[in-house]
C-alpha positions as CSV (number, residue, x, y, z in Angstrom):
1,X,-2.1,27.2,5.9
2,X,-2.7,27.8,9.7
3,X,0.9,27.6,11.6
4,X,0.7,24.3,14.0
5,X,-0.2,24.8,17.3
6,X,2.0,22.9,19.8
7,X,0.5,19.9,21.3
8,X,0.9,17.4,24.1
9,X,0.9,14.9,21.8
10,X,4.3,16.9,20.3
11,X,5.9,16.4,23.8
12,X,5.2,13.1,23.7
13,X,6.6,12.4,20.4
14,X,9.5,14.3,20.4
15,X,10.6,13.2,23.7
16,X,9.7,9.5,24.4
17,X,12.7,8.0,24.2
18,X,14.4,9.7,26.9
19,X,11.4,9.6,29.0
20,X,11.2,5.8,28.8
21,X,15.0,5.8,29.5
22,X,14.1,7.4,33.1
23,X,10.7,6.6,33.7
24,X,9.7,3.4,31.7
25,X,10.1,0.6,34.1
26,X,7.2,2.2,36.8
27,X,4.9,2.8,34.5
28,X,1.8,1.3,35.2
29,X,-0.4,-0.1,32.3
30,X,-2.6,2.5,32.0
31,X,-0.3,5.3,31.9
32,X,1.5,2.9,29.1
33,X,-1.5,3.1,27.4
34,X,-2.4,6.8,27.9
35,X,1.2,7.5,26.8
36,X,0.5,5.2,23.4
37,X,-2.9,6.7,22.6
38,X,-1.6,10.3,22.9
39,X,1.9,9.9,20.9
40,X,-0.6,8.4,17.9
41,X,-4.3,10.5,18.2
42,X,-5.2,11.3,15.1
43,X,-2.0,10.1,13.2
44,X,-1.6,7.4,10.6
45,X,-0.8,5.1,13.6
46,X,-4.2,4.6,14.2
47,X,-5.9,4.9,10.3
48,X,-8.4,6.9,9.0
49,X,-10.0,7.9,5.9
50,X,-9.4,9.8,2.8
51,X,-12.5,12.6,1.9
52,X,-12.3,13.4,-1.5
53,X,-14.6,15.7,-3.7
54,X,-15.4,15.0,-7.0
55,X,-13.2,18.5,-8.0
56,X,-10.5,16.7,-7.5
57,X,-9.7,17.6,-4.0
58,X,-8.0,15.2,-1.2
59,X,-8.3,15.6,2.6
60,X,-6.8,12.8,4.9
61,X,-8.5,12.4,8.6
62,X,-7.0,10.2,10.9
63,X,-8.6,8.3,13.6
64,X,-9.0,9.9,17.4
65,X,-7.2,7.9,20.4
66,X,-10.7,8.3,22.1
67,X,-8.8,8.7,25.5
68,X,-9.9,10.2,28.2
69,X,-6.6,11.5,29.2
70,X,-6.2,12.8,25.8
71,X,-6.8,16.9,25.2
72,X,-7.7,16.5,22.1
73,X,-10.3,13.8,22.6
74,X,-12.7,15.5,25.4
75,X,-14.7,17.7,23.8
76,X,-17.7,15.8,22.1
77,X,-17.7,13.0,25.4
78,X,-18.4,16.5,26.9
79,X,-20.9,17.9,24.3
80,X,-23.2,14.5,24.7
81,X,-22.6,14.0,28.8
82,X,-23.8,17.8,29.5
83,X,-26.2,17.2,26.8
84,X,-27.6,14.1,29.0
85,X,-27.4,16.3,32.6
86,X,-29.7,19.9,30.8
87,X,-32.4,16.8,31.3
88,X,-31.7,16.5,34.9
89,X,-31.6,20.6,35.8
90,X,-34.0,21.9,38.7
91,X,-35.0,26.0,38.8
92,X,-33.5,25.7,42.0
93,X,-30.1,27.7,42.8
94,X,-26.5,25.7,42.8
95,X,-23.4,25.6,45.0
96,X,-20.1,24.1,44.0
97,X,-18.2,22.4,47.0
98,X,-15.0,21.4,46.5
99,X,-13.1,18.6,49.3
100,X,-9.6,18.3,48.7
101,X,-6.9,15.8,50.7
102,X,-3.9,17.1,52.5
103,X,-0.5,16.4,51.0
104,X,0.2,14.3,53.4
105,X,-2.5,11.6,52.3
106,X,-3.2,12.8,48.7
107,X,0.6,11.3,48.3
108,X,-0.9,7.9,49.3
109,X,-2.7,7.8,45.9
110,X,0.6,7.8,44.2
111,X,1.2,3.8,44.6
112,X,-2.6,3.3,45.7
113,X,-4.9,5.3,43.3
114,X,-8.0,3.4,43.1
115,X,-8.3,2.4,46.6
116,X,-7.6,6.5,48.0
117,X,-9.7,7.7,45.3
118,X,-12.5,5.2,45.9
119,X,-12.8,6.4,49.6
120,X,-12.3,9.9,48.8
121,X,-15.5,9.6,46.9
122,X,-17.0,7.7,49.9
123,X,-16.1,10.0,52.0
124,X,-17.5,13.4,50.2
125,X,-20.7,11.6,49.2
126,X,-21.8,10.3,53.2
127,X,-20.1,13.6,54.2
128,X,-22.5,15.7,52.1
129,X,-25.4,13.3,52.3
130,X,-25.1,13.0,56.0
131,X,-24.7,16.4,56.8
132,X,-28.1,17.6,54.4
133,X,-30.0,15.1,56.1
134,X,-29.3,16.4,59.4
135,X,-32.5,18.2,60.7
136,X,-30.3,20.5,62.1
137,X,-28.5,21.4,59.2
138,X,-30.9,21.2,56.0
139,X,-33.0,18.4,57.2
140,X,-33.3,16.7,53.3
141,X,-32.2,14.6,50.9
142,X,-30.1,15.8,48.6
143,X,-28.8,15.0,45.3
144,X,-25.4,16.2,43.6
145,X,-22.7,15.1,41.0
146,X,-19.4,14.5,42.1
147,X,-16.3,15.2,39.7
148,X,-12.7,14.1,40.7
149,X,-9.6,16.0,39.9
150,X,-6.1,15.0,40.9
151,X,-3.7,17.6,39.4
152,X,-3.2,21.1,40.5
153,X,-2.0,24.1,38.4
154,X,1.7,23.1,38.2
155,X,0.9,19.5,37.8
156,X,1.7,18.2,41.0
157,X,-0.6,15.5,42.8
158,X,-3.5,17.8,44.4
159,X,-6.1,15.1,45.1
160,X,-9.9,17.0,44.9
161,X,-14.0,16.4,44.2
162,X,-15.9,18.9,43.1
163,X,-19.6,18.7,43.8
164,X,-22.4,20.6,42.0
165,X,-25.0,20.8,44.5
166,X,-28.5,21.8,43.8
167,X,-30.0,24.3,46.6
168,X,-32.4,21.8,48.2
169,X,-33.5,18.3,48.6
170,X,-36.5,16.2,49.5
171,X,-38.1,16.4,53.1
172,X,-38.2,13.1,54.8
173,X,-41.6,12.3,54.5
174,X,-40.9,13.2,50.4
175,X,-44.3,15.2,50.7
176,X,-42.1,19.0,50.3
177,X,-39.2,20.3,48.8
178,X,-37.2,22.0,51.1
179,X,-34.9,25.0,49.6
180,X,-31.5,25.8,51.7
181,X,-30.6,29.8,51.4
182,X,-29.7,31.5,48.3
183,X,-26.3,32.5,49.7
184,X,-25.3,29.5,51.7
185,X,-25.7,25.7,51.7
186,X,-23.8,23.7,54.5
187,X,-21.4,24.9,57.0
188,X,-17.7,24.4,55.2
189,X,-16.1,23.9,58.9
190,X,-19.1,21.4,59.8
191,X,-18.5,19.9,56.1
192,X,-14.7,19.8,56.6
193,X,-14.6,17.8,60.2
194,X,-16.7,15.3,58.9
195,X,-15.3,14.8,55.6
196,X,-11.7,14.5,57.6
197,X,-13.2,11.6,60.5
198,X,-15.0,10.1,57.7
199,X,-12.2,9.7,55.3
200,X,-9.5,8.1,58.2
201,X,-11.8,5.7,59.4
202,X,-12.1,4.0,56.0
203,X,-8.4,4.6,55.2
204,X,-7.4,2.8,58.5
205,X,-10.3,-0.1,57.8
206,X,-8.7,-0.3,54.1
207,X,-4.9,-0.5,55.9
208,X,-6.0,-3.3,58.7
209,X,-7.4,-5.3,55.1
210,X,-4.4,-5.3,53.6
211,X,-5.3,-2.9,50.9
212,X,-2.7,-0.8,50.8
213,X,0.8,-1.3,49.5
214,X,4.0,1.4,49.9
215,X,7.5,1.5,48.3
216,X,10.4,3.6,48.3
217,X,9.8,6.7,49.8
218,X,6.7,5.4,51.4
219,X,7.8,2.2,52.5
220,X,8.5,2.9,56.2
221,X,4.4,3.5,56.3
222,X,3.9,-0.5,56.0
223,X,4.7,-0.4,59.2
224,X,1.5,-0.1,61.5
225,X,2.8,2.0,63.9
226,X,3.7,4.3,61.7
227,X,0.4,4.5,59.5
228,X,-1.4,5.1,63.2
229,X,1.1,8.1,63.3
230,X,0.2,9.4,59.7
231,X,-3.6,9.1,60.6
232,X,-3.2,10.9,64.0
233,X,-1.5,13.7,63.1
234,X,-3.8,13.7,59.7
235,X,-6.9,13.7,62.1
236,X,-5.3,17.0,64.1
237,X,-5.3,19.3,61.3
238,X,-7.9,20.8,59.7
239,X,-8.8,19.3,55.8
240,X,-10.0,22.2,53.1
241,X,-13.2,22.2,52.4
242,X,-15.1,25.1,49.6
243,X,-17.9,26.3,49.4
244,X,-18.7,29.1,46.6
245,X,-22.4,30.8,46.6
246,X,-24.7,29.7,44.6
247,X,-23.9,29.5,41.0
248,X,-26.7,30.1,39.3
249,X,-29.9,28.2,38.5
250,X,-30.3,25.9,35.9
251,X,-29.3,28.4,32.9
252,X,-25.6,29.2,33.7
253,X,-25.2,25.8,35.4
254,X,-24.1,24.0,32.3
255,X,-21.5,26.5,31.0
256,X,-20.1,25.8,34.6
257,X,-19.9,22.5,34.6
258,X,-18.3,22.3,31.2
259,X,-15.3,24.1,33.2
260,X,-15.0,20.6,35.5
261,X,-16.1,17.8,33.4
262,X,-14.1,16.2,30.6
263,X,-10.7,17.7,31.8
264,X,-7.5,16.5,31.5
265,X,-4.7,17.7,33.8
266,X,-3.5,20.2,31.0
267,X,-5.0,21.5,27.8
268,X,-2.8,22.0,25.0
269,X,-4.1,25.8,25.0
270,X,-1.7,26.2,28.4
271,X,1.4,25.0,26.0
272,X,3.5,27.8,24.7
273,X,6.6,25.9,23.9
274,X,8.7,22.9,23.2
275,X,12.3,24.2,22.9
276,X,15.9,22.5,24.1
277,X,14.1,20.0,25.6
278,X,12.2,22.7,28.0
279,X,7.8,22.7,27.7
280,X,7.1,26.4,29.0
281,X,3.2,26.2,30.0
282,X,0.8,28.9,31.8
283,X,-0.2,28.7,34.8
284,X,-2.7,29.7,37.4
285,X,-0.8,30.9,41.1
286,X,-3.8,30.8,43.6
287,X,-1.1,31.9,46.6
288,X,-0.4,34.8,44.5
289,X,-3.8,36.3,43.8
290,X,-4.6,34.1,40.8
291,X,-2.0,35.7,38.9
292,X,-1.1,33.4,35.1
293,X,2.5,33.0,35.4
294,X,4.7,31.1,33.1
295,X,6.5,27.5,34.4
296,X,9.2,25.7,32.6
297,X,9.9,22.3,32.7
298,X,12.5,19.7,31.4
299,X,10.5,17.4,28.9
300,X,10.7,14.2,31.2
301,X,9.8,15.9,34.4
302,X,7.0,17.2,32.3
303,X,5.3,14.2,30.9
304,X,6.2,12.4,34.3
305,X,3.7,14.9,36.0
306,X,1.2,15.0,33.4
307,X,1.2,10.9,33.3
308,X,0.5,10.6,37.4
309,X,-3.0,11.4,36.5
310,X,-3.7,9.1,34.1
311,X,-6.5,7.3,36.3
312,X,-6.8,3.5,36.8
313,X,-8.7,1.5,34.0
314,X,-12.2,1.5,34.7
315,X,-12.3,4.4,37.3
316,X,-15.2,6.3,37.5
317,X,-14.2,9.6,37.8
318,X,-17.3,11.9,37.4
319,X,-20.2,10.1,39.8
320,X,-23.7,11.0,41.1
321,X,-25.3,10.7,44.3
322,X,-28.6,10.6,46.8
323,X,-31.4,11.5,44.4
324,X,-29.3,11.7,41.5
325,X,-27.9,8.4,42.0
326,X,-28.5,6.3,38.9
327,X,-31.0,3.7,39.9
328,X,-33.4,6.0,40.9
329,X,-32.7,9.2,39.2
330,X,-35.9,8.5,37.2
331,X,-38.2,8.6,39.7
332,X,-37.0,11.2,42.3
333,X,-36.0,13.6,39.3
334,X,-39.6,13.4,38.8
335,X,-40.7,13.9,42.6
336,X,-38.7,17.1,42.9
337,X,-40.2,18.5,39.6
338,X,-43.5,18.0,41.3
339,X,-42.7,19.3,44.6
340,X,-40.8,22.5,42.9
341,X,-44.0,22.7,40.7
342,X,-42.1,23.0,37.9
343,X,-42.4,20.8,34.3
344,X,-40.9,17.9,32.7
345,X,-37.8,18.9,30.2
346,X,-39.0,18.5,26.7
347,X,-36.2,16.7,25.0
348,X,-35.6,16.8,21.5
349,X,-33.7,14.0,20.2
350,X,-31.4,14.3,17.6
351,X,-29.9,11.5,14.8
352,X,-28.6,9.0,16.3
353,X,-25.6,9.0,17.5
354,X,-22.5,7.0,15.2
355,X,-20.6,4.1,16.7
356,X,-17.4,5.9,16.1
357,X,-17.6,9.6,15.0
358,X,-13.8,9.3,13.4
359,X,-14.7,6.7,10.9
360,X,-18.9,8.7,10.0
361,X,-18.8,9.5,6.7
362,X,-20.5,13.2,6.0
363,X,-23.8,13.4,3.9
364,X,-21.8,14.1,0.3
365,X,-25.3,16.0,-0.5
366,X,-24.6,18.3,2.0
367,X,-20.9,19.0,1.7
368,X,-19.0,20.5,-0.7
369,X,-15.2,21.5,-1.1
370,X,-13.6,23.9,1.0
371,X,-11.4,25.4,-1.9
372,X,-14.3,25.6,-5.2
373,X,-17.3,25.5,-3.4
374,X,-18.4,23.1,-6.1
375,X,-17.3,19.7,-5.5
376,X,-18.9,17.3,-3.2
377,X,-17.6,14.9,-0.9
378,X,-17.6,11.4,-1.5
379,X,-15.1,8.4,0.7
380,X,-12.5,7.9,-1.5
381,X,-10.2,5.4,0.2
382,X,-10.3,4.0,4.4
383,X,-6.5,4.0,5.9
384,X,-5.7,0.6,8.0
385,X,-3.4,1.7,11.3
386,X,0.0,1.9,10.5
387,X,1.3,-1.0,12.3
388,X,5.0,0.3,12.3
389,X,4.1,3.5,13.4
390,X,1.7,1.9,16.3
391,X,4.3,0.2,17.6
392,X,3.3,-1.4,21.1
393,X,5.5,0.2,24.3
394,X,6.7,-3.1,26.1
395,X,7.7,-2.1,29.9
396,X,7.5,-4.5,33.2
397,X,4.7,-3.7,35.2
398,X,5.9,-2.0,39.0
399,X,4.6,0.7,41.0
400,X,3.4,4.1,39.8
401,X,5.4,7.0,38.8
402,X,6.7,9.5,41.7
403,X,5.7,13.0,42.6
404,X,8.8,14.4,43.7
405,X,7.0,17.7,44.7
């Protein structure tokens, strides 16, 4: 038997009590929920079903938590989502741009996530749009996909987009393609200024609504005058903006997105181990030539950073834009395939896909015991959820957790 691999959802269980003890009254509901659904994923809490062969032999499955916060839970959303996009690929070169949000604002998302992250989006898609279209810039429409991120390597708030760009767009009179360099898309500086005046004016519009809201440590920025202050000295200082070359055309471009989409703000392949009450994880130290280093964390402080990006309920957090845009992907998709001169994807579809893949039942004609070889598999018994062991987390709804960073 394979030696258990330690898990997120181990953290979770082992230590919940004595994070709820320090943490549970400012949990929001969904980081309730995204700490319930990780504690139980595929544990009796949630059911499942007994395989058995006609050998003789048992095997128990239990039912995923289907979160998208979950580690464990990602990879066939990802599978069928980059299955969707290989329809959507141009022969045209691709550029990743990445727009991220100074500390000084990201922090804002902390008690305001889905307004910040709603403009941040706003922001990146007129900047990039705006800036394409310029004639002298790129002079086209463009079309991209948009995929937010809110963690960085040590797990600290480090509001970003990334954008996978394709090397091009539509001319305006949509009778050419028009193909930026091989080696370059936009200027970042150009990109960065705009993305920075772009982002204040709608953060200052969303304060003058109302739409805002601070406490504790951020309560003094209620105040206008002091908000005006934040947003000057924000406006003075230059935002990061990055721009890779090109990578790749439509080939490689998949396996690269697979490295954005889907992720959570740690995979349980970083964890090395729960011990004392200490998680040691890897991590990636960008201001020290990328080098893997190892961090250590008390358990609470731990799942208190994991659980500040834990995303508002209904938050779209991977988007598309211009000609990619949904309502008329359709038809430009098939305008740039003409102008690039280039063919319609054939697709091949597959079986239909199951209502819930935890709870298929595998074709017993085609499987057959792991251990004789002989047996086949048949469903012997379905597990209800463990109603004890799903126990519901009851805490008072107040503002989000802290970054004390």
């Amino acid at each position: 038997m394979n030696e258990h691999r330690l898990e997120l959802a181990d953290v979770f269980r082992t230590h919940e009590a004595d994070f709820l003890t320090a943490w549970g009254a400012v949990l929001s509901p969904s980081q309730r929920k995204a700490l319930r659904d990780i504690r139980d994923c595929r544990t009796s809490a949630l059911g499942g079903h007994v395989e058995e062969y006609d050998c003789g032999h048992r095997v128990i499955l239990y039912n995923s938590c289907r979160s998208r916060s979950c580690p464990k839970c990602q990879a066939k959303a990802r599978a069928h989502w980059l299955a969707e996009r290989e329809k959507e690929l141009l022969p045209v070169p691709y550029f990743h741009v990445v727009f991220t949000l100074p500390q000084q604002i990201g922090r804002l998302a902390l008690q305001n996530p889905r307004p910040i992250y709603s403009i941040l989006f706003r922001a990146v898609s007129e900047t990039l749009l705006t800036i394409a279209a310029d004639p002298q810039r790129l002079g086209a429409a463009i079309g991209f996909l948009a995929v937010l991120h809110t963690w960085g390597q040590n797990l600290h708030l480090h509001p970003h987009i990334h954008c996978v760009v394709p090397g091009g767009g539509i001319a305006p009179d949509g009778a050419r393609w028009i193909a930026s360099g091989s080696s370059f898309f936009l200027p970042v500086e150009v990109l960065s200024a705009r993305f920075r005046n772009t982002f204040l004016i709608y953060l200052r519009e969303a304060f003058r609504k109302g739409q805002l809201q601070f406490h504790g440590e951020l309560a003094a920025l209620a105040q206008p005058d002091a908000f005006a202050a934040l947003c000057d000295h924000s406006g003075k200082i230059k935002w990061v903006v990055y721009a890779k070359a090109h990578v790749g055309g439509p080939e490689p471009v998949l396996k690269y997105l697979a490295r954005y989409t889907h992720r959570v703000a740690i995979s349980n392949s970083r964890l090395l181990s729960l011990e004392n009450g200490q998680v040691s994880f890897q991590w990636k130290d960008y201001a020290d030539q990328n080098r893997t280093k190892t961090m250590t964390l008390d358990a609470v402080e731990f799942m208190r950073r994991f659980l500040l990006h834990v995303l508002p309920r209904g938050f779209v957090r991977i988007r598309q834009f211009g000609f990619l845009t949904n309502r008329v992907r359709r038809q430009k998709l098939a305008l740039c395939r003409s102008l690039l001169n280039c063919p319609s994807p054939v697709t091949n579809p597959g079986p239909p896909a199951a209502s819930d893949a935890d709870s298929k039942v595998p074709d017993p004609e085609s499987h057959r015991c792991p251990i004789c070889k002989l047996g086949r598999l048949v469903l012997a018994e379905v597990i209800p959820p463990d109603r004890i062991a799903h126990r519901m987390l009851s805490f008072c709804r107040t503002p989000q957790l802290q970054d004390t960073s």
